[in-house]
C-alpha positions in Angstrom: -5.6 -207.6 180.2 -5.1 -203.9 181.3 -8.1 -201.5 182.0 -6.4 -199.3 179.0 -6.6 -202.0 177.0 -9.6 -203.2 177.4 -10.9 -199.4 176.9 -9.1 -199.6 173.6 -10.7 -203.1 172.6 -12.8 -203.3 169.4 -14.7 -205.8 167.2 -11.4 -205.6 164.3 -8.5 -206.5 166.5 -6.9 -209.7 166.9 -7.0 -212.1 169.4 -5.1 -215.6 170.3 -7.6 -218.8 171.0 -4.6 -221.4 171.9 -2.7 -220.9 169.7 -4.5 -219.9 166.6 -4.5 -216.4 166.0 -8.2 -214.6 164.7 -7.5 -211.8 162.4 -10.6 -210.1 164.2 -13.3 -211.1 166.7 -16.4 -211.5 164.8 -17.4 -214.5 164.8 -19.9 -216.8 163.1 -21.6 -218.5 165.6 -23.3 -222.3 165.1 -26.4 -222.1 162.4 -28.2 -225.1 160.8 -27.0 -225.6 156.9 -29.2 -228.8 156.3 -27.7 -229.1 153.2 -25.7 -232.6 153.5 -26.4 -235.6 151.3 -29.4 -237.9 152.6 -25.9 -240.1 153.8 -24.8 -236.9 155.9 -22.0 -235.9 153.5 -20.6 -232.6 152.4 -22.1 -231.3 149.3 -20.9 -228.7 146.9 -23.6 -226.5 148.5 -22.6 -226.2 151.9 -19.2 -225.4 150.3 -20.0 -222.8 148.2 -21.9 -221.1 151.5 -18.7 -221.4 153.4 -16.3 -220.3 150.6 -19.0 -216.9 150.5 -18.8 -216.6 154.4 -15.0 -216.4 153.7 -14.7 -213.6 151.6 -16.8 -211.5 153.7 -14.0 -211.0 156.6 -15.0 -213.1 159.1 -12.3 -213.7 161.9 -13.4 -217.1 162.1 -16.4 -219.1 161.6 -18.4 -222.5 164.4 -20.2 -224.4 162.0 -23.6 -225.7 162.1 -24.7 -228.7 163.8 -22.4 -232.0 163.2 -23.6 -235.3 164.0 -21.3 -238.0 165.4 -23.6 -240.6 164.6 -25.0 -241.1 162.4 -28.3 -243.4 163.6 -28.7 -240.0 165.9 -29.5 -237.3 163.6 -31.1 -234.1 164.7 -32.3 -233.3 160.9 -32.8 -234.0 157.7 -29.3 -232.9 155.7 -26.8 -232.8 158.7 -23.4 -233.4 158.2 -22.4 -236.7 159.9 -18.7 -237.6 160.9 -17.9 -241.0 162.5 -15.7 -242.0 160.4 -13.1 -241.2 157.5 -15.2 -242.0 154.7 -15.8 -238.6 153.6 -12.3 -237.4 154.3 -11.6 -236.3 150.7 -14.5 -233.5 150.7 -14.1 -232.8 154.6 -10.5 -231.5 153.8 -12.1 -229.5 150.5 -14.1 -227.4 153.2 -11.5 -227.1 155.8 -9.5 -225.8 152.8 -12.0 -222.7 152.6 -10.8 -221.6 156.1 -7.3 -221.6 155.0 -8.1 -219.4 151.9 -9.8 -216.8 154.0 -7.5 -217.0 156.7 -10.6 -217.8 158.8 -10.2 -220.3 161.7 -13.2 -222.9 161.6 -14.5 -224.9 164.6 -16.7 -227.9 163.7 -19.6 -228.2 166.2 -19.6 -231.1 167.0 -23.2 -233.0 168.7 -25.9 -235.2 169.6 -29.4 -234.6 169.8 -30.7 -237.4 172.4 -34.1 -237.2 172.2 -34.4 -233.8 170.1 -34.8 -235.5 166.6 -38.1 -235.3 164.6 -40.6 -238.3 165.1 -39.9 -241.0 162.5 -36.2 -239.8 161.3 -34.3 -242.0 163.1 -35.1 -245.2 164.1 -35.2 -244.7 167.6 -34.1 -241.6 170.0 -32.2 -242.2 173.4 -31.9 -239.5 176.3 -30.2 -240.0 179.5 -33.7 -240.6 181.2 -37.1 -241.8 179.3 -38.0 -238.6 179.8 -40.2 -237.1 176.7 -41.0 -233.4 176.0 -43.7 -231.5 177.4 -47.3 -230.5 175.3 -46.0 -228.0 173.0 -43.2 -230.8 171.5 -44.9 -233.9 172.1 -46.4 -233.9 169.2 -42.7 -233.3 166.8 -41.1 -235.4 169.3 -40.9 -238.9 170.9 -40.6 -240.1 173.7 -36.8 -241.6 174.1 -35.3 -245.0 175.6 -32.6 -244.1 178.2 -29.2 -245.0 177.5 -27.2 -247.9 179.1 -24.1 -246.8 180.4 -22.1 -248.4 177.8 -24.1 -246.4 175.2 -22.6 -243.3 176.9 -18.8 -244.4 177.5 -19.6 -245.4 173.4 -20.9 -241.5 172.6 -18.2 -240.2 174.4 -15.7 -242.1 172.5 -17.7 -240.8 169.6 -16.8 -236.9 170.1 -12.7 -238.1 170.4 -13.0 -240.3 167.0 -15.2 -237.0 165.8 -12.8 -234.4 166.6 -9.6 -236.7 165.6 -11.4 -237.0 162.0 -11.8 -233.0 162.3 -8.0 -231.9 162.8 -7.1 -234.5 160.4 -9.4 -233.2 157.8 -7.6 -229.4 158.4 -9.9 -227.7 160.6 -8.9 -225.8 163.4 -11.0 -227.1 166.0 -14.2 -228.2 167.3 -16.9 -227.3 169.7 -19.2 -229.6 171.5 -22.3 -228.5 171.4 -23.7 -228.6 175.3 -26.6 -226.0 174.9 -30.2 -225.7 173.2 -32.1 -229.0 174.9 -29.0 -231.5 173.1 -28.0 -234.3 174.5 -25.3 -232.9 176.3 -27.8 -230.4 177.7 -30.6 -233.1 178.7 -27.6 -234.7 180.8 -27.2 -231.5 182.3 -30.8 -231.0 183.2 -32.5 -232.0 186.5 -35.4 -231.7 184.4 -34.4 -234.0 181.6 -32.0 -236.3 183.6 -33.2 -238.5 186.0 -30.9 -241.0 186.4 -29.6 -242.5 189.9 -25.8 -244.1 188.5 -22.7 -241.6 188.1 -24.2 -240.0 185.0 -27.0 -238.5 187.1 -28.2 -236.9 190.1 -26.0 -234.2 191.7 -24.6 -231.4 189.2 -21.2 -233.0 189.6 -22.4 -236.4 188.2 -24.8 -234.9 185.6 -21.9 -232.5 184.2 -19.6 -235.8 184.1 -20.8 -236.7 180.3 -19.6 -233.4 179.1 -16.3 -233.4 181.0 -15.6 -237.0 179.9 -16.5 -235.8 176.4 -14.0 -232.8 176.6 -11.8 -235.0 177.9 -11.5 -237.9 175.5 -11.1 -235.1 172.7 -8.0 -233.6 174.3 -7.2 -237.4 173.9 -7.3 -237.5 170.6 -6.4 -234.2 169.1 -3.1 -232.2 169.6 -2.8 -229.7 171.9 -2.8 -226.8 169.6 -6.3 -227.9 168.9 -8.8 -225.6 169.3 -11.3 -227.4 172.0 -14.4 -225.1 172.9 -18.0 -225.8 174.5 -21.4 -224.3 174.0 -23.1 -223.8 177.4 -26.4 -222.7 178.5 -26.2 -219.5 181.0 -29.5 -221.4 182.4 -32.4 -223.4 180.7 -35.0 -221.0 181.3 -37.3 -224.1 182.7 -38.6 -224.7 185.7 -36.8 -227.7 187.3 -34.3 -227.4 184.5 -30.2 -226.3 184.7 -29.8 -223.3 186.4 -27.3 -220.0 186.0 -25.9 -221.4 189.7 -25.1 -224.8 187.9 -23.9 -223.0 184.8 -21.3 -221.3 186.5 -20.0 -224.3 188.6 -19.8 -226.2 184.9 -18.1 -223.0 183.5 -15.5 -223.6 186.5 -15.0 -226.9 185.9 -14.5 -226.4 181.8 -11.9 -224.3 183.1 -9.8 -226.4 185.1 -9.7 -228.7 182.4 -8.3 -226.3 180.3 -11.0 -225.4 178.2 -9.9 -223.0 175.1 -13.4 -220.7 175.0 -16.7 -220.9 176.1 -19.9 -219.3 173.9 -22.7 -218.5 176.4 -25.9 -219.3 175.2 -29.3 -220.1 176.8 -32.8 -221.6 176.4 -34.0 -224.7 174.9 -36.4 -225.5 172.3 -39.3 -225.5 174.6 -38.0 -221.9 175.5 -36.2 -220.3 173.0 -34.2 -217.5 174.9 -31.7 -217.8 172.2 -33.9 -216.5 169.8 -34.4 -213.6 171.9 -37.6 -215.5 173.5 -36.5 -214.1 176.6 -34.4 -211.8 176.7 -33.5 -210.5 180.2 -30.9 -207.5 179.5 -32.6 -204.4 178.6 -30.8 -201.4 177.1 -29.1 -198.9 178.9 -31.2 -195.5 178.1 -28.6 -193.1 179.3 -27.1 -191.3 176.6 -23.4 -191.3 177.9 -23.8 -195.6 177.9 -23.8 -197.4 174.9 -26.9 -199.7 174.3 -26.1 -203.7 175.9 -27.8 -205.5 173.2 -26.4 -209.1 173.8 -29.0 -211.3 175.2 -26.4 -213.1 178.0 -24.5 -210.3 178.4 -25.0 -209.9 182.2 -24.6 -213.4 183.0 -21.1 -213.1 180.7 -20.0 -210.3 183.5 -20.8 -212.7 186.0 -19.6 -215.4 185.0 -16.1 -213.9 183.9 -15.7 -213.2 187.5 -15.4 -216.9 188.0 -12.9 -218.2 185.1 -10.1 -217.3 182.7 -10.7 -219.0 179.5 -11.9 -216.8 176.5 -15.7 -216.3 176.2 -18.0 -215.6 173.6 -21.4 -214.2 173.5 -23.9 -214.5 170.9 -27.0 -213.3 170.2 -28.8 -209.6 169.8 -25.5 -207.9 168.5 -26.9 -205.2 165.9 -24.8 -202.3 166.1 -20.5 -201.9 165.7 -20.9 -199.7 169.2 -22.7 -202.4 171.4 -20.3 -204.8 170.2 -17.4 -202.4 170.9 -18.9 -202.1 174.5 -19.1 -205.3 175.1 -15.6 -206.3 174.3 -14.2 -202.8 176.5 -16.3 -204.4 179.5 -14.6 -207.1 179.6 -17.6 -209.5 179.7 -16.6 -211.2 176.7 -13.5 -211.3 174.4 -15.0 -213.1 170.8 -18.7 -211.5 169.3 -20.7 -214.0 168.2 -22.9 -213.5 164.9 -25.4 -215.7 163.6 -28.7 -214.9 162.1 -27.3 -211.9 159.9 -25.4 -213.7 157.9 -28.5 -215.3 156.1 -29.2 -212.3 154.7 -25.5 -209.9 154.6 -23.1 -212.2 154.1 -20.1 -209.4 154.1 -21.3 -208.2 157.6 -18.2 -208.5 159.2 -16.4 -206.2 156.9 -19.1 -204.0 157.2 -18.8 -203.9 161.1 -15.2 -203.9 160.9 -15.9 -201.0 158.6 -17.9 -198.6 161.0 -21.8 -199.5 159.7 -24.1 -201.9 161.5 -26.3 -204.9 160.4 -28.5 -204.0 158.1 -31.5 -206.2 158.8 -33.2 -206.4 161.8 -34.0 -209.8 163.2 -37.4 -210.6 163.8 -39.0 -213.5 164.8 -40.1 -215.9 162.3 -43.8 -216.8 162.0 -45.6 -219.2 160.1 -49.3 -218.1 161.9 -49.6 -221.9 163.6 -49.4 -221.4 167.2 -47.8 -224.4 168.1 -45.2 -224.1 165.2 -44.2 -220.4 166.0 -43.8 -221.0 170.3 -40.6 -223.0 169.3 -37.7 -222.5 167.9 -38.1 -224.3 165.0 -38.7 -221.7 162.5 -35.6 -219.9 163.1 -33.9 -223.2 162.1 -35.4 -223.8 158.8 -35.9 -220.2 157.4 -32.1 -219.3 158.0 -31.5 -223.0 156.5 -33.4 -221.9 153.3 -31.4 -219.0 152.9 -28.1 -220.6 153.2 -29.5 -223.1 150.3 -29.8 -220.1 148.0 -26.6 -218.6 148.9 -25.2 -221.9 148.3 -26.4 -222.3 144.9 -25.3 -218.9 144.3 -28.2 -216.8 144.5 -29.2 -213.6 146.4 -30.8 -214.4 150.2 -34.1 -213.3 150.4 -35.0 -211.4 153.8 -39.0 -211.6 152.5 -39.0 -215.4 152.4 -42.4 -216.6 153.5 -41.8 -218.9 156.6 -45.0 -221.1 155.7 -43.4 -221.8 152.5 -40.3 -222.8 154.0 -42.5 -224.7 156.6 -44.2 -226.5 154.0 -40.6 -227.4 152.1 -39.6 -228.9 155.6 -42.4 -231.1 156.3 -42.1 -232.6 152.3 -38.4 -233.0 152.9 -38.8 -234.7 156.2 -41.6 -236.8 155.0 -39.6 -237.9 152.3 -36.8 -238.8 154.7 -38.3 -240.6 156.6 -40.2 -243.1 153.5 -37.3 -243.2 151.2 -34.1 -242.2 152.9 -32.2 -245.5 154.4 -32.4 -245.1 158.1 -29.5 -246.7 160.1 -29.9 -249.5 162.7 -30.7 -248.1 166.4 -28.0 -246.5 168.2 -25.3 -249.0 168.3 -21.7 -248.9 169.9 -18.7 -248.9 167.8 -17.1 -252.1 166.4 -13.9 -252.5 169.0 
């Protein structure tokens, strides 16, 4: 792209990801709906949410969190798709993207060993590696995987990601940030294994290539295929931005269709803005960098071609502008607003900025409030009411919501039916 164009860039113009075209480049990034049936399937709900994101303008919308197995959920009220079972209602919510002419990518994932104690039967990691102090307690610690159990996961995304384009949506995005599965094979920290899946970055990056890979497998090639990567894991020991880049690299030889830059875990939450490391840009003559990975997205676009996203810290139409004229990123990712104004993207599109501020979400437990937790469930609360057609609230009290969660996991755990152990698929 031309420096004139690029000076010319904003948030409402179009742009081509494969070949789907987005009527504008605000984006919905990945938020939690937890608003499945105890079984993992789609509910009238988490349609109704969707069909209200659509009429807002979005140029196209990543989904929250989808399991591919279902004896490996990261929550109560996931979505889960292994198989075809749910087909029917799965093509009802592709529909709403359609309507809207709004693109949707399915996030597709496994959370390893990041799943509440007692909701699954067991959790599995790459390493039997559990979580430091300030998770231990939420979290178990995790049996390592075989290496059939991982050429069985992979095959997982593929069967995932077939089910997705056959369903209507336009893609899917594996989900390789945040202190997942993918991401605990990625860490140093997290992966200690000696065989091909661990080790040196090139072997610990070999699950998520060999994931990307079997869904290019299975899909057509007009299928939207994107990853969600940590700039760096903001732990010591942990991935690193010089790894990140070199699994950036790779992504794009493979032909990778976009790339949303993210960063932190839930032991450090830099994508809550935990650690934010650009600050604004004072001078008057500079528009304000708000993006929280926006300097490693200038980096990083140095090294590949594929179309990246940023998300996180967006506020105003002008920093958004600027980001896109910089040529750091080419999609704007928007999450957390959209609990609260779910026309935003018309309204940015429109000249105005987001009208609530984000701030961090605090229940006034200490050990609660130093994850990320919280800015899970509150959002997820939100979307519930939007869902069932009422008005977000941004003055929700988060120990409320904290209280709802730990009935409603409770009672998953003693009354939902909990699948066998991780198991491979029937040949």
């Amino acid at each position: 792209m031309s420096s004139q164009s690029l000076k010319d860039l904003t948030v409402g113009q179009p742009v081509q990801v494969n070949q789907t075209q987005f009527k504008n480049r605000i984006i919905k990034g990945a938020m939690s709906e937890a608003l499945a049936t105890p079984a993992g399937k789609v509910t009238d709900t988490l349609i109704k949410l969707y069909d209200t994101w659509g009429k807002g303008g979005l140029g196209s919308v990543i989904t929250g969190n989808v399991m591919i197995d279902a004896c490996a959920k990261n929550e109560p009220g996931v979505v889960v798709i292994e198989d075809e079972t749910d087909l029917p209602r799965l093509k009802e919510w592709a529909g709403i993207g359609q309507k809207y002419n709004m693109p949707q990518i399915v996030q597709l994932s496994h959370p390893g060993k990041q799943c509440p104690k007692g909701l699954n039967r067991e959790t599995v990691s790459p390493s039997a590696i559990g979580f430091g102090p300030a998770m231990s307690s939420f979290f178990g610690v995790p049996r390592a995987l075989e290496e059939v159990e991982i050429l069985d996961i992979i095959q997982r995304f593929g069967e995932s990601a077939r089910i997705c384009e056959k369903a209507g949506f336009e893609g899917v995005q594996i989900h390789g940030a945040h202190g997942y599965l993918v991401s605990q094979f990625l860490s140093p920290k997290h992966n200690h294994r000696t065989d091909q899946w661990g080790g040196s970055l090139e072997n610990r990056m070999r699950f998520l290539l060999e994931s990307f890979t079997e869904i290019r497998k299975q899909t057509s090639s007009n299928f939207i295929v994107g990853v969600k990567l940590n700039s760096a894991d903001f732990q010591k020991g942990g991935f690193s931005e010089e790894d990140s880049v070199a699994v950036f690299k790779a992504l794009d030889a493979l032909g990778v269709d976009f790339i949303e830059i993210s960063g932190g875990t839930y032991e450090a939450p830099a994508m809550a803005g935990a650690k934010q490391k650009v600050q604004p840009i004072k001078k008057e003559s500079t528009l304000q960098r708000e993006a929280y990975f926006l300097e490693f997205a200038e980096k990083v676009r140095q090294e590949v071609k594929t179309v990246l996203m940023v998300t996180g810290g967006f506020r105003t139409r002008a920093g958004m502008d600027a980001a896109l004229q910089s040529g750091a990123c080419d999609l704007i990712g928007i999450a957390r607003p959209l609990a609260v104004e779910t026309d935003v993207a018309d309204s940015l599109i429109a000249g105005a900025n987001v009208k609530y501020a984000v701030q961090p979400i605090k229940t006034g437990i200490g050990p609660i409030d130093k994850m990320a937790l919280m800015e899970v469930i509150w959002y997820a609360a939100q979307f519930r009411a939007i869902g069932q057609g009422k008005a977000p609230n941004p003055k929700l009290s988060p120990l409320i919501v904290f209280m709802h969660y730990i009935k409603g996991s409770i009672q998953a755990m003693l009354f939902g039916k909990k699948p066998n152990s991780t198991r491979l698929r029937a040949k």
